[in-house]
BAPAVO-895312 format. One record per atom (N, C-alpha, C): residue in one letter; x negated, y negated, z. Coordinates in steps of 0.2 Angstrom, whole numbers, padded with zeros to 4 digits, always signed. Layout:
// BAPAVO-895312
aXYZ ...
***
This chain:
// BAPAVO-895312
x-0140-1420+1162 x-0143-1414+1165 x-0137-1408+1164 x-0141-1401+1163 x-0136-1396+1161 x-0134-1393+1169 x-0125-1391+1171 x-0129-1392+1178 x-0131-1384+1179 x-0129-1380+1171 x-0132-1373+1173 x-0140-1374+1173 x-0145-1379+1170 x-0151-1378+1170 x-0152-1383+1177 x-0151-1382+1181 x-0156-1389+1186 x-0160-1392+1183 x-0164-1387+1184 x-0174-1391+1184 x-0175-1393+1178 x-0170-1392+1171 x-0172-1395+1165 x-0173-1401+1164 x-0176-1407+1161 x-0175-1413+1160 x-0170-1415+1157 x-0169-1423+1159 x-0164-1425+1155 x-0165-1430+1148 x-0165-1428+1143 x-0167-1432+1138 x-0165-1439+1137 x-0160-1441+1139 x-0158-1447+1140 x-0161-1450+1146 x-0164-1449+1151 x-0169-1450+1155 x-0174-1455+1151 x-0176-1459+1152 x-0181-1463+1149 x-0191-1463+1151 x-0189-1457+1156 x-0196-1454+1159 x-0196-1447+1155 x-0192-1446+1152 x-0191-1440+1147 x-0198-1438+1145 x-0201-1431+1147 x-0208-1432+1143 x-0210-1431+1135 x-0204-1430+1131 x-0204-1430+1126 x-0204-1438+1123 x-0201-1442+1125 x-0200-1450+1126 x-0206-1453+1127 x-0211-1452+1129 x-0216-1455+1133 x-0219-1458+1127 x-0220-1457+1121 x-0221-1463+1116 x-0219-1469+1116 x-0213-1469+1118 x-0209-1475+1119 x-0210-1481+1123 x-0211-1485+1122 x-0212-1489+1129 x-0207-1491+1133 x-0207-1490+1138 x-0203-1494+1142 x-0204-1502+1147 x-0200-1505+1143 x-0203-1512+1146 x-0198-1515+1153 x-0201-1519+1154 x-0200-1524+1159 x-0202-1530+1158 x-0198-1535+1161 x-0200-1543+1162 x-0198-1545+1167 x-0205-1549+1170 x-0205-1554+1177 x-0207-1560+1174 x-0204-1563+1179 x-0208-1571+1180 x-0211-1572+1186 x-0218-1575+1185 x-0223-1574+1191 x-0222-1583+1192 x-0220-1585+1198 x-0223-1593+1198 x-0231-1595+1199 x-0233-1599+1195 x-0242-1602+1196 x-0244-1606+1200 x-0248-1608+1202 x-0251-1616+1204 x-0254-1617+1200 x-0255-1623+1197 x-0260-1627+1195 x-0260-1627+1187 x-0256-1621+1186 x-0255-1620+1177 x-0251-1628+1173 x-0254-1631+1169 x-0250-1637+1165 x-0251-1640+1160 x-0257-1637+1157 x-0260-1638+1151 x-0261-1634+1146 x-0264-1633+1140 x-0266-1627+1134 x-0272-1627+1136 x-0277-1629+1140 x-0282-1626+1143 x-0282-1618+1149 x-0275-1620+1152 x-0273-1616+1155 x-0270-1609+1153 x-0268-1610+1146 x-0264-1605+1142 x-0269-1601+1141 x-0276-1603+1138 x-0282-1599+1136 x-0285-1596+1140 x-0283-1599+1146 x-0288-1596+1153 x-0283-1591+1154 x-0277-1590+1155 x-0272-1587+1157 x-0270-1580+1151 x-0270-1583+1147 x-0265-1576+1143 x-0269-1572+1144 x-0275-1571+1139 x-0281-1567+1137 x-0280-1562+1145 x-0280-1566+1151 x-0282-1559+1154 x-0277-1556+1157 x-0271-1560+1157 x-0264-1556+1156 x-0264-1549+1152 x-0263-1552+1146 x-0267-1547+1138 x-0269-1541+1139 x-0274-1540+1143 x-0279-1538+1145 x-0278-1531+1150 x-0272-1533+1154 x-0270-1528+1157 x-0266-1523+1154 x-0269-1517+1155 x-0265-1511+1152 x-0259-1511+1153 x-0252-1511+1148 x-0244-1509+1148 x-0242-1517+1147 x-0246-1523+1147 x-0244-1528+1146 x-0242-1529+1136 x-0237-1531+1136 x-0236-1529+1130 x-0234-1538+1126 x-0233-1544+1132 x-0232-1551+1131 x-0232-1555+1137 x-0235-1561+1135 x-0238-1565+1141 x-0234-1570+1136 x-0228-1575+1142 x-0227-1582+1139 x-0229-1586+1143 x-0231-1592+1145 x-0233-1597+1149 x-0227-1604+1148 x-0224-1605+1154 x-0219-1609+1154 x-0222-1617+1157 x-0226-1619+1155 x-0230-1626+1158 x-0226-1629+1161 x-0219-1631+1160 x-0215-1638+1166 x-0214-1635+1169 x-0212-1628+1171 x-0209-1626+1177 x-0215-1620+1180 x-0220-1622+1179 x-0227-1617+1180 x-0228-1612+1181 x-0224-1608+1177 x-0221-1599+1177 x-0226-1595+1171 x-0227-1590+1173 x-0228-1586+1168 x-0223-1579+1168 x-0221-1579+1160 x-0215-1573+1158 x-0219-1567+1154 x-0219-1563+1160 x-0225-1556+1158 x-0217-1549+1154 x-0219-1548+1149 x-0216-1542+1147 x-0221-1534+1146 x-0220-1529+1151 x-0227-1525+1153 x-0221-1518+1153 x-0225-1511+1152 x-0222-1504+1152 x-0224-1503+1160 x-0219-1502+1165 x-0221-1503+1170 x-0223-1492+1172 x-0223-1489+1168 x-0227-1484+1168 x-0235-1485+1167 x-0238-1489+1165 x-0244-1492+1164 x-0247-1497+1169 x-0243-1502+1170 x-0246-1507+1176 x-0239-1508+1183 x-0240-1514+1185 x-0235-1514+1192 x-0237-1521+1193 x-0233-1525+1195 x-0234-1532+1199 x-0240-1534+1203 x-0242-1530+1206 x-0247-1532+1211 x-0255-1533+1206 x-0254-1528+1201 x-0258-1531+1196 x-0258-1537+1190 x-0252-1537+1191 x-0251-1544+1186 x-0252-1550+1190 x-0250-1549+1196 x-0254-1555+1203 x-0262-1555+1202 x-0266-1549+1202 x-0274-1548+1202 x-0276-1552+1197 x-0274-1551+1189 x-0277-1552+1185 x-0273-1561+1185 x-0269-1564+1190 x-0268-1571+1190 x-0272-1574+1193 x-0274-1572+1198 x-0279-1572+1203 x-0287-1572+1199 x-0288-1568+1196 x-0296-1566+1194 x-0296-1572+1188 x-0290-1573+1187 x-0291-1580+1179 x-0292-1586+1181 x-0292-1586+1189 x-0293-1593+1194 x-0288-1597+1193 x-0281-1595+1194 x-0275-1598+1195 x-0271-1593+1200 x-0267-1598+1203 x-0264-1592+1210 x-0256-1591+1209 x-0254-1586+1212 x-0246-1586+1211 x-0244-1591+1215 x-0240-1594+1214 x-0236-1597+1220 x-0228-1593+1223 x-0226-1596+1230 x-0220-1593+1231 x-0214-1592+1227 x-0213-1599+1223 x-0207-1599+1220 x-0208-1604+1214 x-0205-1600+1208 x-0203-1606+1201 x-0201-1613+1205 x-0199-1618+1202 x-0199-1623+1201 x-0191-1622+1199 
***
């Protein structure tokens, strides 16, 4: 930032509204219950997918995780729990 301009933005800012093409990504890993099979994967990714800013869904079967890569100017965690929830799979406390 210029410090004669204050209020100008900062291009190097990554909420830069020139930037906003861009995606800005993120990755969590969400722990599952009950996830352990390719059955599971089909039920699961699609509504991952599904969620706006989601940009990749991995599904880690032995350790019952899902590895969500999402733009988090588009969605938020509590959403990516929603759509784990609505798929009929639950988060759990913690990975394995």
């Amino acid at each position: 930032m210029d410090p004669a301009r204050p209020t100008d933005p900062d291009p190097a800012d990554p909420f830069f509204p020139e930037r906003a093409d861009h995606a800005i990504l993120e990755t969590i890993e969400i722990a599952t219950e009950g996830e352990d099979c390719d059955e599971c994967v089909r039920k699961l990714r699609p509504v991952l997918k599904n969620v706006p800013g989601v940009q990749d869904v991995k599904l880690d079967l032995p350790h019952e995780r899902v590895v969500i890569t999402f733009d988090p100017r588009k969605t938020h965690a509590p959403d990516l729990h929603d759509a784990i929830l609505k798929s009929g799979y639950k988060p759990a406390p913690v990975a394995d």
